[in-house]
DOMAR-152539 format. One line per field, with one value per residue: x, y, z of N, C-alpha, C in turn; residue number from 1. Coordinates in Angstrom, 3 decimals. Atoms other than C-alpha are relative to their C-alpha. Layout:
n_u <- (X  ...)
n_v <- (Y  ...)
n_w <- (Z  ...)
ca_u <- (X  ...)
ca_v <- (Y  ...)
ca_w <- (Z  ...)
c_u <- (X  ...)
c_v <- (Y  ...)
c_w <- (Z  ...)
seq <- (NUM  ...)
This chain:
n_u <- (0.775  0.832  0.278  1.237  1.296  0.183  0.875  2.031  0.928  -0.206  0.638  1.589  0.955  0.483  0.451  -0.991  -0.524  0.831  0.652  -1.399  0.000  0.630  -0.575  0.453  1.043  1.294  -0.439  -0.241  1.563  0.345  -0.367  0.481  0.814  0.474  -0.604  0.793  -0.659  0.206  0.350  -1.759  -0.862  -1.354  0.050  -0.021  -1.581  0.031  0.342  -0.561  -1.214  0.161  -0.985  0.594  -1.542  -0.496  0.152  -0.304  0.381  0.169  0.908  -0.028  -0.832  0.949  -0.335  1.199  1.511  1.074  -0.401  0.398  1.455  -0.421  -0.592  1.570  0.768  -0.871  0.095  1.789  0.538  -1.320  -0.136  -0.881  -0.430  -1.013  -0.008  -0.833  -1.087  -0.281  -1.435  -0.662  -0.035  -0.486  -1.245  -1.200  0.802  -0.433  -0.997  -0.130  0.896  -0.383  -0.305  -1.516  -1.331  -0.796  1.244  1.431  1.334  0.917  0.118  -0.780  0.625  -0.697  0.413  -0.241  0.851  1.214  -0.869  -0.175  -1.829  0.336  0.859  0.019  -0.426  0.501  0.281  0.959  1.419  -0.730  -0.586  1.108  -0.118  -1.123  0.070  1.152  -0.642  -1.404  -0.169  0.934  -0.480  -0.961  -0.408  -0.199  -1.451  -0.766  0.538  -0.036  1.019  0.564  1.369  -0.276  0.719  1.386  -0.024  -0.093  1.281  1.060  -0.614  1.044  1.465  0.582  0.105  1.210  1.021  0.008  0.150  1.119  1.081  -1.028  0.410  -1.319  -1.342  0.453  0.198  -1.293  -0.419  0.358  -0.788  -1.517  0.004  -0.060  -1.084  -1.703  0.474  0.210  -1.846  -0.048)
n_v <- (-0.554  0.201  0.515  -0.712  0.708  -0.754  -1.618  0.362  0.158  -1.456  -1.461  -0.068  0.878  -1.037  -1.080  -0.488  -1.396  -1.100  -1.181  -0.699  -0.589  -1.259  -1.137  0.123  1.083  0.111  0.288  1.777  0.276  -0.161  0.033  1.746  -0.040  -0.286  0.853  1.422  1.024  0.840  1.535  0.162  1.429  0.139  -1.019  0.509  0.159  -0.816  0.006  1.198  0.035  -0.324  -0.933  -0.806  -1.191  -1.215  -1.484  -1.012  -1.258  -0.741  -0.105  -0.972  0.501  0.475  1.437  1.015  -0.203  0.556  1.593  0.873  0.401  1.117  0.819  0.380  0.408  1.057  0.354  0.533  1.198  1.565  0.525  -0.105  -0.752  -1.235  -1.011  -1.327  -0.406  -1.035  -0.200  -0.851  0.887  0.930  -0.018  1.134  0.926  -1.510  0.015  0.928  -0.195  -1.252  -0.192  -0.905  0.314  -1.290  -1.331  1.196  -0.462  0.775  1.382  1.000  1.553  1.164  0.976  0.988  1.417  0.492  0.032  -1.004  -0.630  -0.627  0.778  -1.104  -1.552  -0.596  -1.669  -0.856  -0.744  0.591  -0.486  -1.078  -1.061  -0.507  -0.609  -1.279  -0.963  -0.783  -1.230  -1.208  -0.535  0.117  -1.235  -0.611  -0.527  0.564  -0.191  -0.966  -0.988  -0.980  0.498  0.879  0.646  -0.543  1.183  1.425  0.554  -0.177  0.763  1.391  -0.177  0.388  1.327  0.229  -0.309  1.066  0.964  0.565  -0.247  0.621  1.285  0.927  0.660  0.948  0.747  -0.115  0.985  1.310  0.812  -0.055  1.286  1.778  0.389  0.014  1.506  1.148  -0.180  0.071)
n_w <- (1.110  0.108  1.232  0.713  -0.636  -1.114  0.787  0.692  -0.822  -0.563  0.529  -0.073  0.857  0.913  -0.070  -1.137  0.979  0.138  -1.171  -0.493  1.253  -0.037  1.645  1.406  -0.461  1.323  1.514  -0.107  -0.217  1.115  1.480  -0.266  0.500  1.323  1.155  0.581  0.509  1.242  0.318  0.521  -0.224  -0.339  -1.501  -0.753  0.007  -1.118  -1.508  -0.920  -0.173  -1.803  -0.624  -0.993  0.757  -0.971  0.494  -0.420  0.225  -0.761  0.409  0.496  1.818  1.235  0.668  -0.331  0.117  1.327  0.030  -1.297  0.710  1.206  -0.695  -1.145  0.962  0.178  -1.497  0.080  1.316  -0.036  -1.136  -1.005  -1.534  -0.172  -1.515  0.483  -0.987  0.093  0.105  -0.866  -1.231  0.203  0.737  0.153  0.692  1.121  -0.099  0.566  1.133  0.644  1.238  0.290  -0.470  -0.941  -0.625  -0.634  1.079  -0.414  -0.871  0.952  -0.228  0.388  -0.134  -0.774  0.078  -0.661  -0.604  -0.788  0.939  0.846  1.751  0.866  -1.223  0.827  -0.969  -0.265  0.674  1.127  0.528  0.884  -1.108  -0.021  1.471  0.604  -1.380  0.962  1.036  -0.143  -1.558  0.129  -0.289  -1.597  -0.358  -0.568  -1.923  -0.548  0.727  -0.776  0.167  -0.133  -0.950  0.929  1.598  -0.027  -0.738  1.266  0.361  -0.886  0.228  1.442  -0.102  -0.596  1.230  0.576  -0.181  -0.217  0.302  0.999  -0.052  0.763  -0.789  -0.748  0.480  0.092  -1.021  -0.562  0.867  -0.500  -1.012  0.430  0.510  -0.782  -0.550  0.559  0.705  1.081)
ca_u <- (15.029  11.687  10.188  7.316  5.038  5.623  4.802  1.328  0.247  1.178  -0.426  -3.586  -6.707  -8.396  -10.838  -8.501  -6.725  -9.577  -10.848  -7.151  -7.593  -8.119  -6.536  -7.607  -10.164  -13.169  -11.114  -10.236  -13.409  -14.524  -12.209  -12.983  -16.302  -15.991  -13.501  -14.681  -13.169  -12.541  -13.841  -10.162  -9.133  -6.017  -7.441  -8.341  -4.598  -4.158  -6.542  -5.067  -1.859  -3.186  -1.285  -1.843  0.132  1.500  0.709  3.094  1.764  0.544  -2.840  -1.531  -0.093  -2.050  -0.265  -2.099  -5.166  -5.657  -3.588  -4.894  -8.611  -7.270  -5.728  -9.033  -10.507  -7.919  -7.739  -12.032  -11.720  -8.230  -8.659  -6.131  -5.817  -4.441  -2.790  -1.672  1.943  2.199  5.256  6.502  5.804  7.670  10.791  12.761  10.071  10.089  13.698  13.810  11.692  13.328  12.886  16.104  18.049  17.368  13.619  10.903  8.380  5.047  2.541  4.553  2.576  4.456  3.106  3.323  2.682  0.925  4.471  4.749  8.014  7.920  6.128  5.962  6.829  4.852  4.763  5.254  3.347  2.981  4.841  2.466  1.802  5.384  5.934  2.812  4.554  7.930  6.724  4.121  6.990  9.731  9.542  9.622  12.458  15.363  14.477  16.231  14.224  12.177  8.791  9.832  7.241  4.352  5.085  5.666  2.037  0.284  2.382  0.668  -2.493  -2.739  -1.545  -4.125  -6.590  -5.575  -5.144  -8.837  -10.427  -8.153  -9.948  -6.910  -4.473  -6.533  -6.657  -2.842  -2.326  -4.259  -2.706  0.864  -0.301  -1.645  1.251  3.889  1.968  1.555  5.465  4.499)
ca_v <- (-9.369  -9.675  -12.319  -11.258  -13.909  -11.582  -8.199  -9.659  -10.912  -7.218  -5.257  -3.945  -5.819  -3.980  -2.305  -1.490  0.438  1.918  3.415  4.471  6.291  10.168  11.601  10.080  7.257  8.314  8.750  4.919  4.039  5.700  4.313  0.654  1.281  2.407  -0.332  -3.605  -6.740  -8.569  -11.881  -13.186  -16.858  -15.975  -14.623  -18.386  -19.432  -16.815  -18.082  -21.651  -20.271  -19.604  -16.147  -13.695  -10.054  -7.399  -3.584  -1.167  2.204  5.322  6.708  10.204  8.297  8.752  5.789  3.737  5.708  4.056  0.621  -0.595  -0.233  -2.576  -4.720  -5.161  -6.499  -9.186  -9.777  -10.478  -12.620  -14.957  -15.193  -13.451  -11.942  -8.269  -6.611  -2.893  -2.005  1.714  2.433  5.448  2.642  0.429  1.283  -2.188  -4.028  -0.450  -0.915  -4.200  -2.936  0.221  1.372  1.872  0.620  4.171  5.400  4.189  4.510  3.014  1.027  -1.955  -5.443  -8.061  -11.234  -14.526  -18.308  -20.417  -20.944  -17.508  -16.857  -14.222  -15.028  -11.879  -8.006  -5.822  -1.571  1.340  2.119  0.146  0.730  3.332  5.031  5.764  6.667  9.261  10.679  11.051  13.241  15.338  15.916  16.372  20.267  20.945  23.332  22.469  21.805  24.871  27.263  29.819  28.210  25.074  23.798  25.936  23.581  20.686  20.657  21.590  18.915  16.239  17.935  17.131  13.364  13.078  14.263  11.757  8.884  9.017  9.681  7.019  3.857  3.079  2.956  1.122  -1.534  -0.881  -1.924  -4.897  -6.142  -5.435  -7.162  -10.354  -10.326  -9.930  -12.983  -14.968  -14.236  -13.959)
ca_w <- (16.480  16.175  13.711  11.108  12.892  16.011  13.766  12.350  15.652  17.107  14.569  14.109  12.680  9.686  11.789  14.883  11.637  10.567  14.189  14.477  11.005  11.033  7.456  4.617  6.222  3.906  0.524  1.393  2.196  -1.130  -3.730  -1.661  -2.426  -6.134  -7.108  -8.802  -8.385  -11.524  -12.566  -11.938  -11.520  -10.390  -7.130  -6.487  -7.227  -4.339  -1.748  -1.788  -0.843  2.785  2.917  5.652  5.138  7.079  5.751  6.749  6.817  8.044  7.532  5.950  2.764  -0.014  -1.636  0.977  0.779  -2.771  -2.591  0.947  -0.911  -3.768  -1.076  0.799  -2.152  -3.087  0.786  0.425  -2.822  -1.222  2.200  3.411  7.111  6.863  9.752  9.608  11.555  11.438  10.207  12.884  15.496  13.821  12.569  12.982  11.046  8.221  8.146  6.728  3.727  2.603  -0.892  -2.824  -0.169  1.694  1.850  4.282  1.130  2.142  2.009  1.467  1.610  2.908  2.512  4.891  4.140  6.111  7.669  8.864  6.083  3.870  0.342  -0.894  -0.323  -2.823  -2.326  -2.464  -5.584  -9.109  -11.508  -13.922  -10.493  -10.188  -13.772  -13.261  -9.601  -11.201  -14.495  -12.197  -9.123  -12.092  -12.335  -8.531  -7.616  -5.330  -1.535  -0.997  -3.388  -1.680  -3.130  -2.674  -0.051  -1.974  -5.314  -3.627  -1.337  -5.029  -6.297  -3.394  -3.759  -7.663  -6.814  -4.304  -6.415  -8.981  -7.074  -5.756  -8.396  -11.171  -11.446  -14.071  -11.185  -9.110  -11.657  -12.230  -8.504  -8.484  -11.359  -9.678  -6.532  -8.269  -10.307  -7.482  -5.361  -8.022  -9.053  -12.517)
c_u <- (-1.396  -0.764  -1.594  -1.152  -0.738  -0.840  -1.430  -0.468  0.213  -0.572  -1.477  -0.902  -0.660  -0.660  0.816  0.478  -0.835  -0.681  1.185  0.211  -0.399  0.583  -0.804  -1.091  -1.144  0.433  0.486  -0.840  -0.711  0.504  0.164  -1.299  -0.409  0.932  -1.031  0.776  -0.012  -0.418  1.730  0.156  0.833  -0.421  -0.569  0.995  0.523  -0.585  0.430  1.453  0.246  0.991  -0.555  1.325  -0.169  0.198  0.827  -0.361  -0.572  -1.324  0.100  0.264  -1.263  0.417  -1.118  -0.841  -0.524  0.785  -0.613  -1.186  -0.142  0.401  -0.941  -0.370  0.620  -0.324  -1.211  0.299  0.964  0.059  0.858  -0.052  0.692  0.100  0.767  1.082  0.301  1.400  0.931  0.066  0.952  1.486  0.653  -0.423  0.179  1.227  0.440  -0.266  0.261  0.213  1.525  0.675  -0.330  -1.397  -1.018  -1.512  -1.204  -2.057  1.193  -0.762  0.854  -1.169  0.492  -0.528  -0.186  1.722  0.768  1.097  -0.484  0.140  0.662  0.560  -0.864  -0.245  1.568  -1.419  -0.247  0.634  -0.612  -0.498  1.447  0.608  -0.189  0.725  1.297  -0.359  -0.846  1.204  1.357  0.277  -0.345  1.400  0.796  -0.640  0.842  -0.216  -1.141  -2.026  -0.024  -1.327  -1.439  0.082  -0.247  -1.646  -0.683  0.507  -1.452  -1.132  -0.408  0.114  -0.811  -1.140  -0.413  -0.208  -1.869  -0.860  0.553  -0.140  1.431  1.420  -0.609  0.190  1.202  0.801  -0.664  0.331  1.437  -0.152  0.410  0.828  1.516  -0.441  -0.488  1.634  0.001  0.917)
c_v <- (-0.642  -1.072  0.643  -0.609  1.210  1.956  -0.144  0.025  1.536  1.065  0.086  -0.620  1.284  0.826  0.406  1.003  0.873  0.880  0.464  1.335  1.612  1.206  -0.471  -1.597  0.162  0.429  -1.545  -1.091  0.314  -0.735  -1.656  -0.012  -0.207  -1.161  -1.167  -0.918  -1.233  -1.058  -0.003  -1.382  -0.143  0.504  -1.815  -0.951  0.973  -0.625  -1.830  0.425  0.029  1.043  1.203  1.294  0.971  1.695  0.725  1.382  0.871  1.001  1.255  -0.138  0.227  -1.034  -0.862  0.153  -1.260  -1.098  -0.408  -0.249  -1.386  -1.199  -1.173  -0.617  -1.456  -0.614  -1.107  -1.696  -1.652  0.100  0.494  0.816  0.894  0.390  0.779  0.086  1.507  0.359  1.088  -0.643  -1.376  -0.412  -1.424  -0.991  0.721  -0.710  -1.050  -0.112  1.429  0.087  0.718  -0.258  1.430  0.520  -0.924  0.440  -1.141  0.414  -0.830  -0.974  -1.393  -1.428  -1.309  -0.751  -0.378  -0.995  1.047  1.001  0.748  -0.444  0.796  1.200  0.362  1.590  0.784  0.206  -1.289  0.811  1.547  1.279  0.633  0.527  1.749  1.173  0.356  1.099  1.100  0.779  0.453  1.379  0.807  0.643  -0.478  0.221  1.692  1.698  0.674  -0.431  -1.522  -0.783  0.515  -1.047  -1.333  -0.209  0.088  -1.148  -1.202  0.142  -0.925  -1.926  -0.350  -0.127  -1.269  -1.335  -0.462  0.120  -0.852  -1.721  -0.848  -0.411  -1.008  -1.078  -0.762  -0.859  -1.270  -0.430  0.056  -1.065  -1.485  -0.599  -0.183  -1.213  -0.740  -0.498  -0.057  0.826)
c_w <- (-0.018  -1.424  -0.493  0.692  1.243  -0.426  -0.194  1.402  0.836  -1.021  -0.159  -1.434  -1.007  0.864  1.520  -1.072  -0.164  1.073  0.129  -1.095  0.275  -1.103  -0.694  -0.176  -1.529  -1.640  0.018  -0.479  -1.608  -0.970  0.349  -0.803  -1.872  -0.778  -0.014  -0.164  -0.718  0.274  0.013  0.575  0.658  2.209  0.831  0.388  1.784  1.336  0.230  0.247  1.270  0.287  1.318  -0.466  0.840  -0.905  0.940  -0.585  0.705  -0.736  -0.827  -1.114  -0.622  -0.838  0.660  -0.206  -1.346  -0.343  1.034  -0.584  -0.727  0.348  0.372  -0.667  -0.552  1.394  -0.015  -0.279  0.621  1.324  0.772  1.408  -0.618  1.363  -0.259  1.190  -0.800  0.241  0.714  1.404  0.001  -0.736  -0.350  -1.420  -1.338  -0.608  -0.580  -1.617  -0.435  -1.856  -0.742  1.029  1.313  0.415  0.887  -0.321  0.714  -1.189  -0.652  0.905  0.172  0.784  0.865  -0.477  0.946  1.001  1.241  -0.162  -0.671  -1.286  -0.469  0.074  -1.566  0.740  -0.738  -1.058  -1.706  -1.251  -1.397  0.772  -0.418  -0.886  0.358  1.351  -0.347  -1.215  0.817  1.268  -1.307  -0.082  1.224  -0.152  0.884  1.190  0.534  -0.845  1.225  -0.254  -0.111  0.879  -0.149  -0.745  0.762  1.125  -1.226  -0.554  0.720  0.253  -1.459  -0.089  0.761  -0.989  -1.072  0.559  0.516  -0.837  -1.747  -0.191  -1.355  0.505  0.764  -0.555  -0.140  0.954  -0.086  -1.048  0.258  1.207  -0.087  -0.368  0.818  0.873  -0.842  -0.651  -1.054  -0.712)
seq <- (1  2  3  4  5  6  7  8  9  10  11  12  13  14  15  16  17  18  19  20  21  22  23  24  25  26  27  28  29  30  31  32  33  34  35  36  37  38  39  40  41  42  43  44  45  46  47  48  49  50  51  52  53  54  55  56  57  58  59  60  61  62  63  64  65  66  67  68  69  70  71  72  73  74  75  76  77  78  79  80  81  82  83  84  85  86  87  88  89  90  91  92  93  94  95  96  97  98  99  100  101  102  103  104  105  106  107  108  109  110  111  112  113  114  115  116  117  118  119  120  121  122  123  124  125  126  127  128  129  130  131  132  133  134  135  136  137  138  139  140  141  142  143  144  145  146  147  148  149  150  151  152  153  154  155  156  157  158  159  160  161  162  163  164  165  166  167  168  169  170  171  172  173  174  175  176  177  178  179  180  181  182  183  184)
């Protein structure tokens, strides 16, 4: 089995991700741009922890599109090394980190100390996200409804939509982050 030390040093560096990027690169890029990271204390609680973290994901998520931004920014303020492992390349590593026991929901942030053990795990979404994707996906029809795959792309259109343009999730995640690496 592969250890996480061996995943980080095998995955790609931020911009290796980003030239690899060809979905949702410049809504990334944008909602990096438009966030603001707080006056926060806690972010220098964070950078003495010497963590480095492993992003699983895949550039079509819109989850990542608008957590990896929020990431970057924490990343900046605490020092940490990110490296992305694309999760269809990576099943074994995925597989370890299944939501519910059953889905391979993404991003998921797992964190490393300065040992190379896992700190942290934080992902797929925070919790106010997930709230807002459960009441907007809750009157979809059954997968085997005849408009089924109409609803459900208007469905991941309208969460798109939202997520880039929702500076109150953004804020949402980086207060889930801080709070899941700080273990508060």
């Amino acid at each position: 089995m592969t250890t996480l030390r061996q995943h980080y040093d095998n995955s790609l560096t931020l911009d290796e991700y980003l030239a690899h990027m060809q979905v949702n690169k410049d809504e990334m890029l944008a909602i990096y741009d438009a966030f603001q990271t707080p006056n926060d204390a806690r972010l220098n609680e964070i950078k003495d922890k010497n963590l480095k973290a492993i992003i699983i994901t895949e550039d079509w998520c819109g989850d990542a599109m608008m957590n990896i931004p929020i990431l970057m920014h924490i990343a900046k303020e605490a020092n940490i090394d990110l490296r992305f492992s694309l999760r269809d390349s990576n099943l074994e590593l995925m597989d370890q980190y299944l939501t519910n026991g059953t889905a391979r929901a993404i991003p998921i942030f797992v964190f490393l100390d300065n040992t190379d053990h896992q700190y942290a795990v934080w992902g797929p979404r925070a919790q106010v996200v997930q709230d807002y994707v459960l009441d907007v996906r809750k009157d979809l029809p059954t997968k085997d409804a005849p408009d089924f795959e109409e609803k459900q792309k208007a469905v991941h259109h309208t969460i798109h939509e939202k997520y880039k343009n929702a500076p109150e999730f953004w804020n949402a995640v980086y207060e889930s982050i801080v709070e899941r690496i700080l273990k508060l």
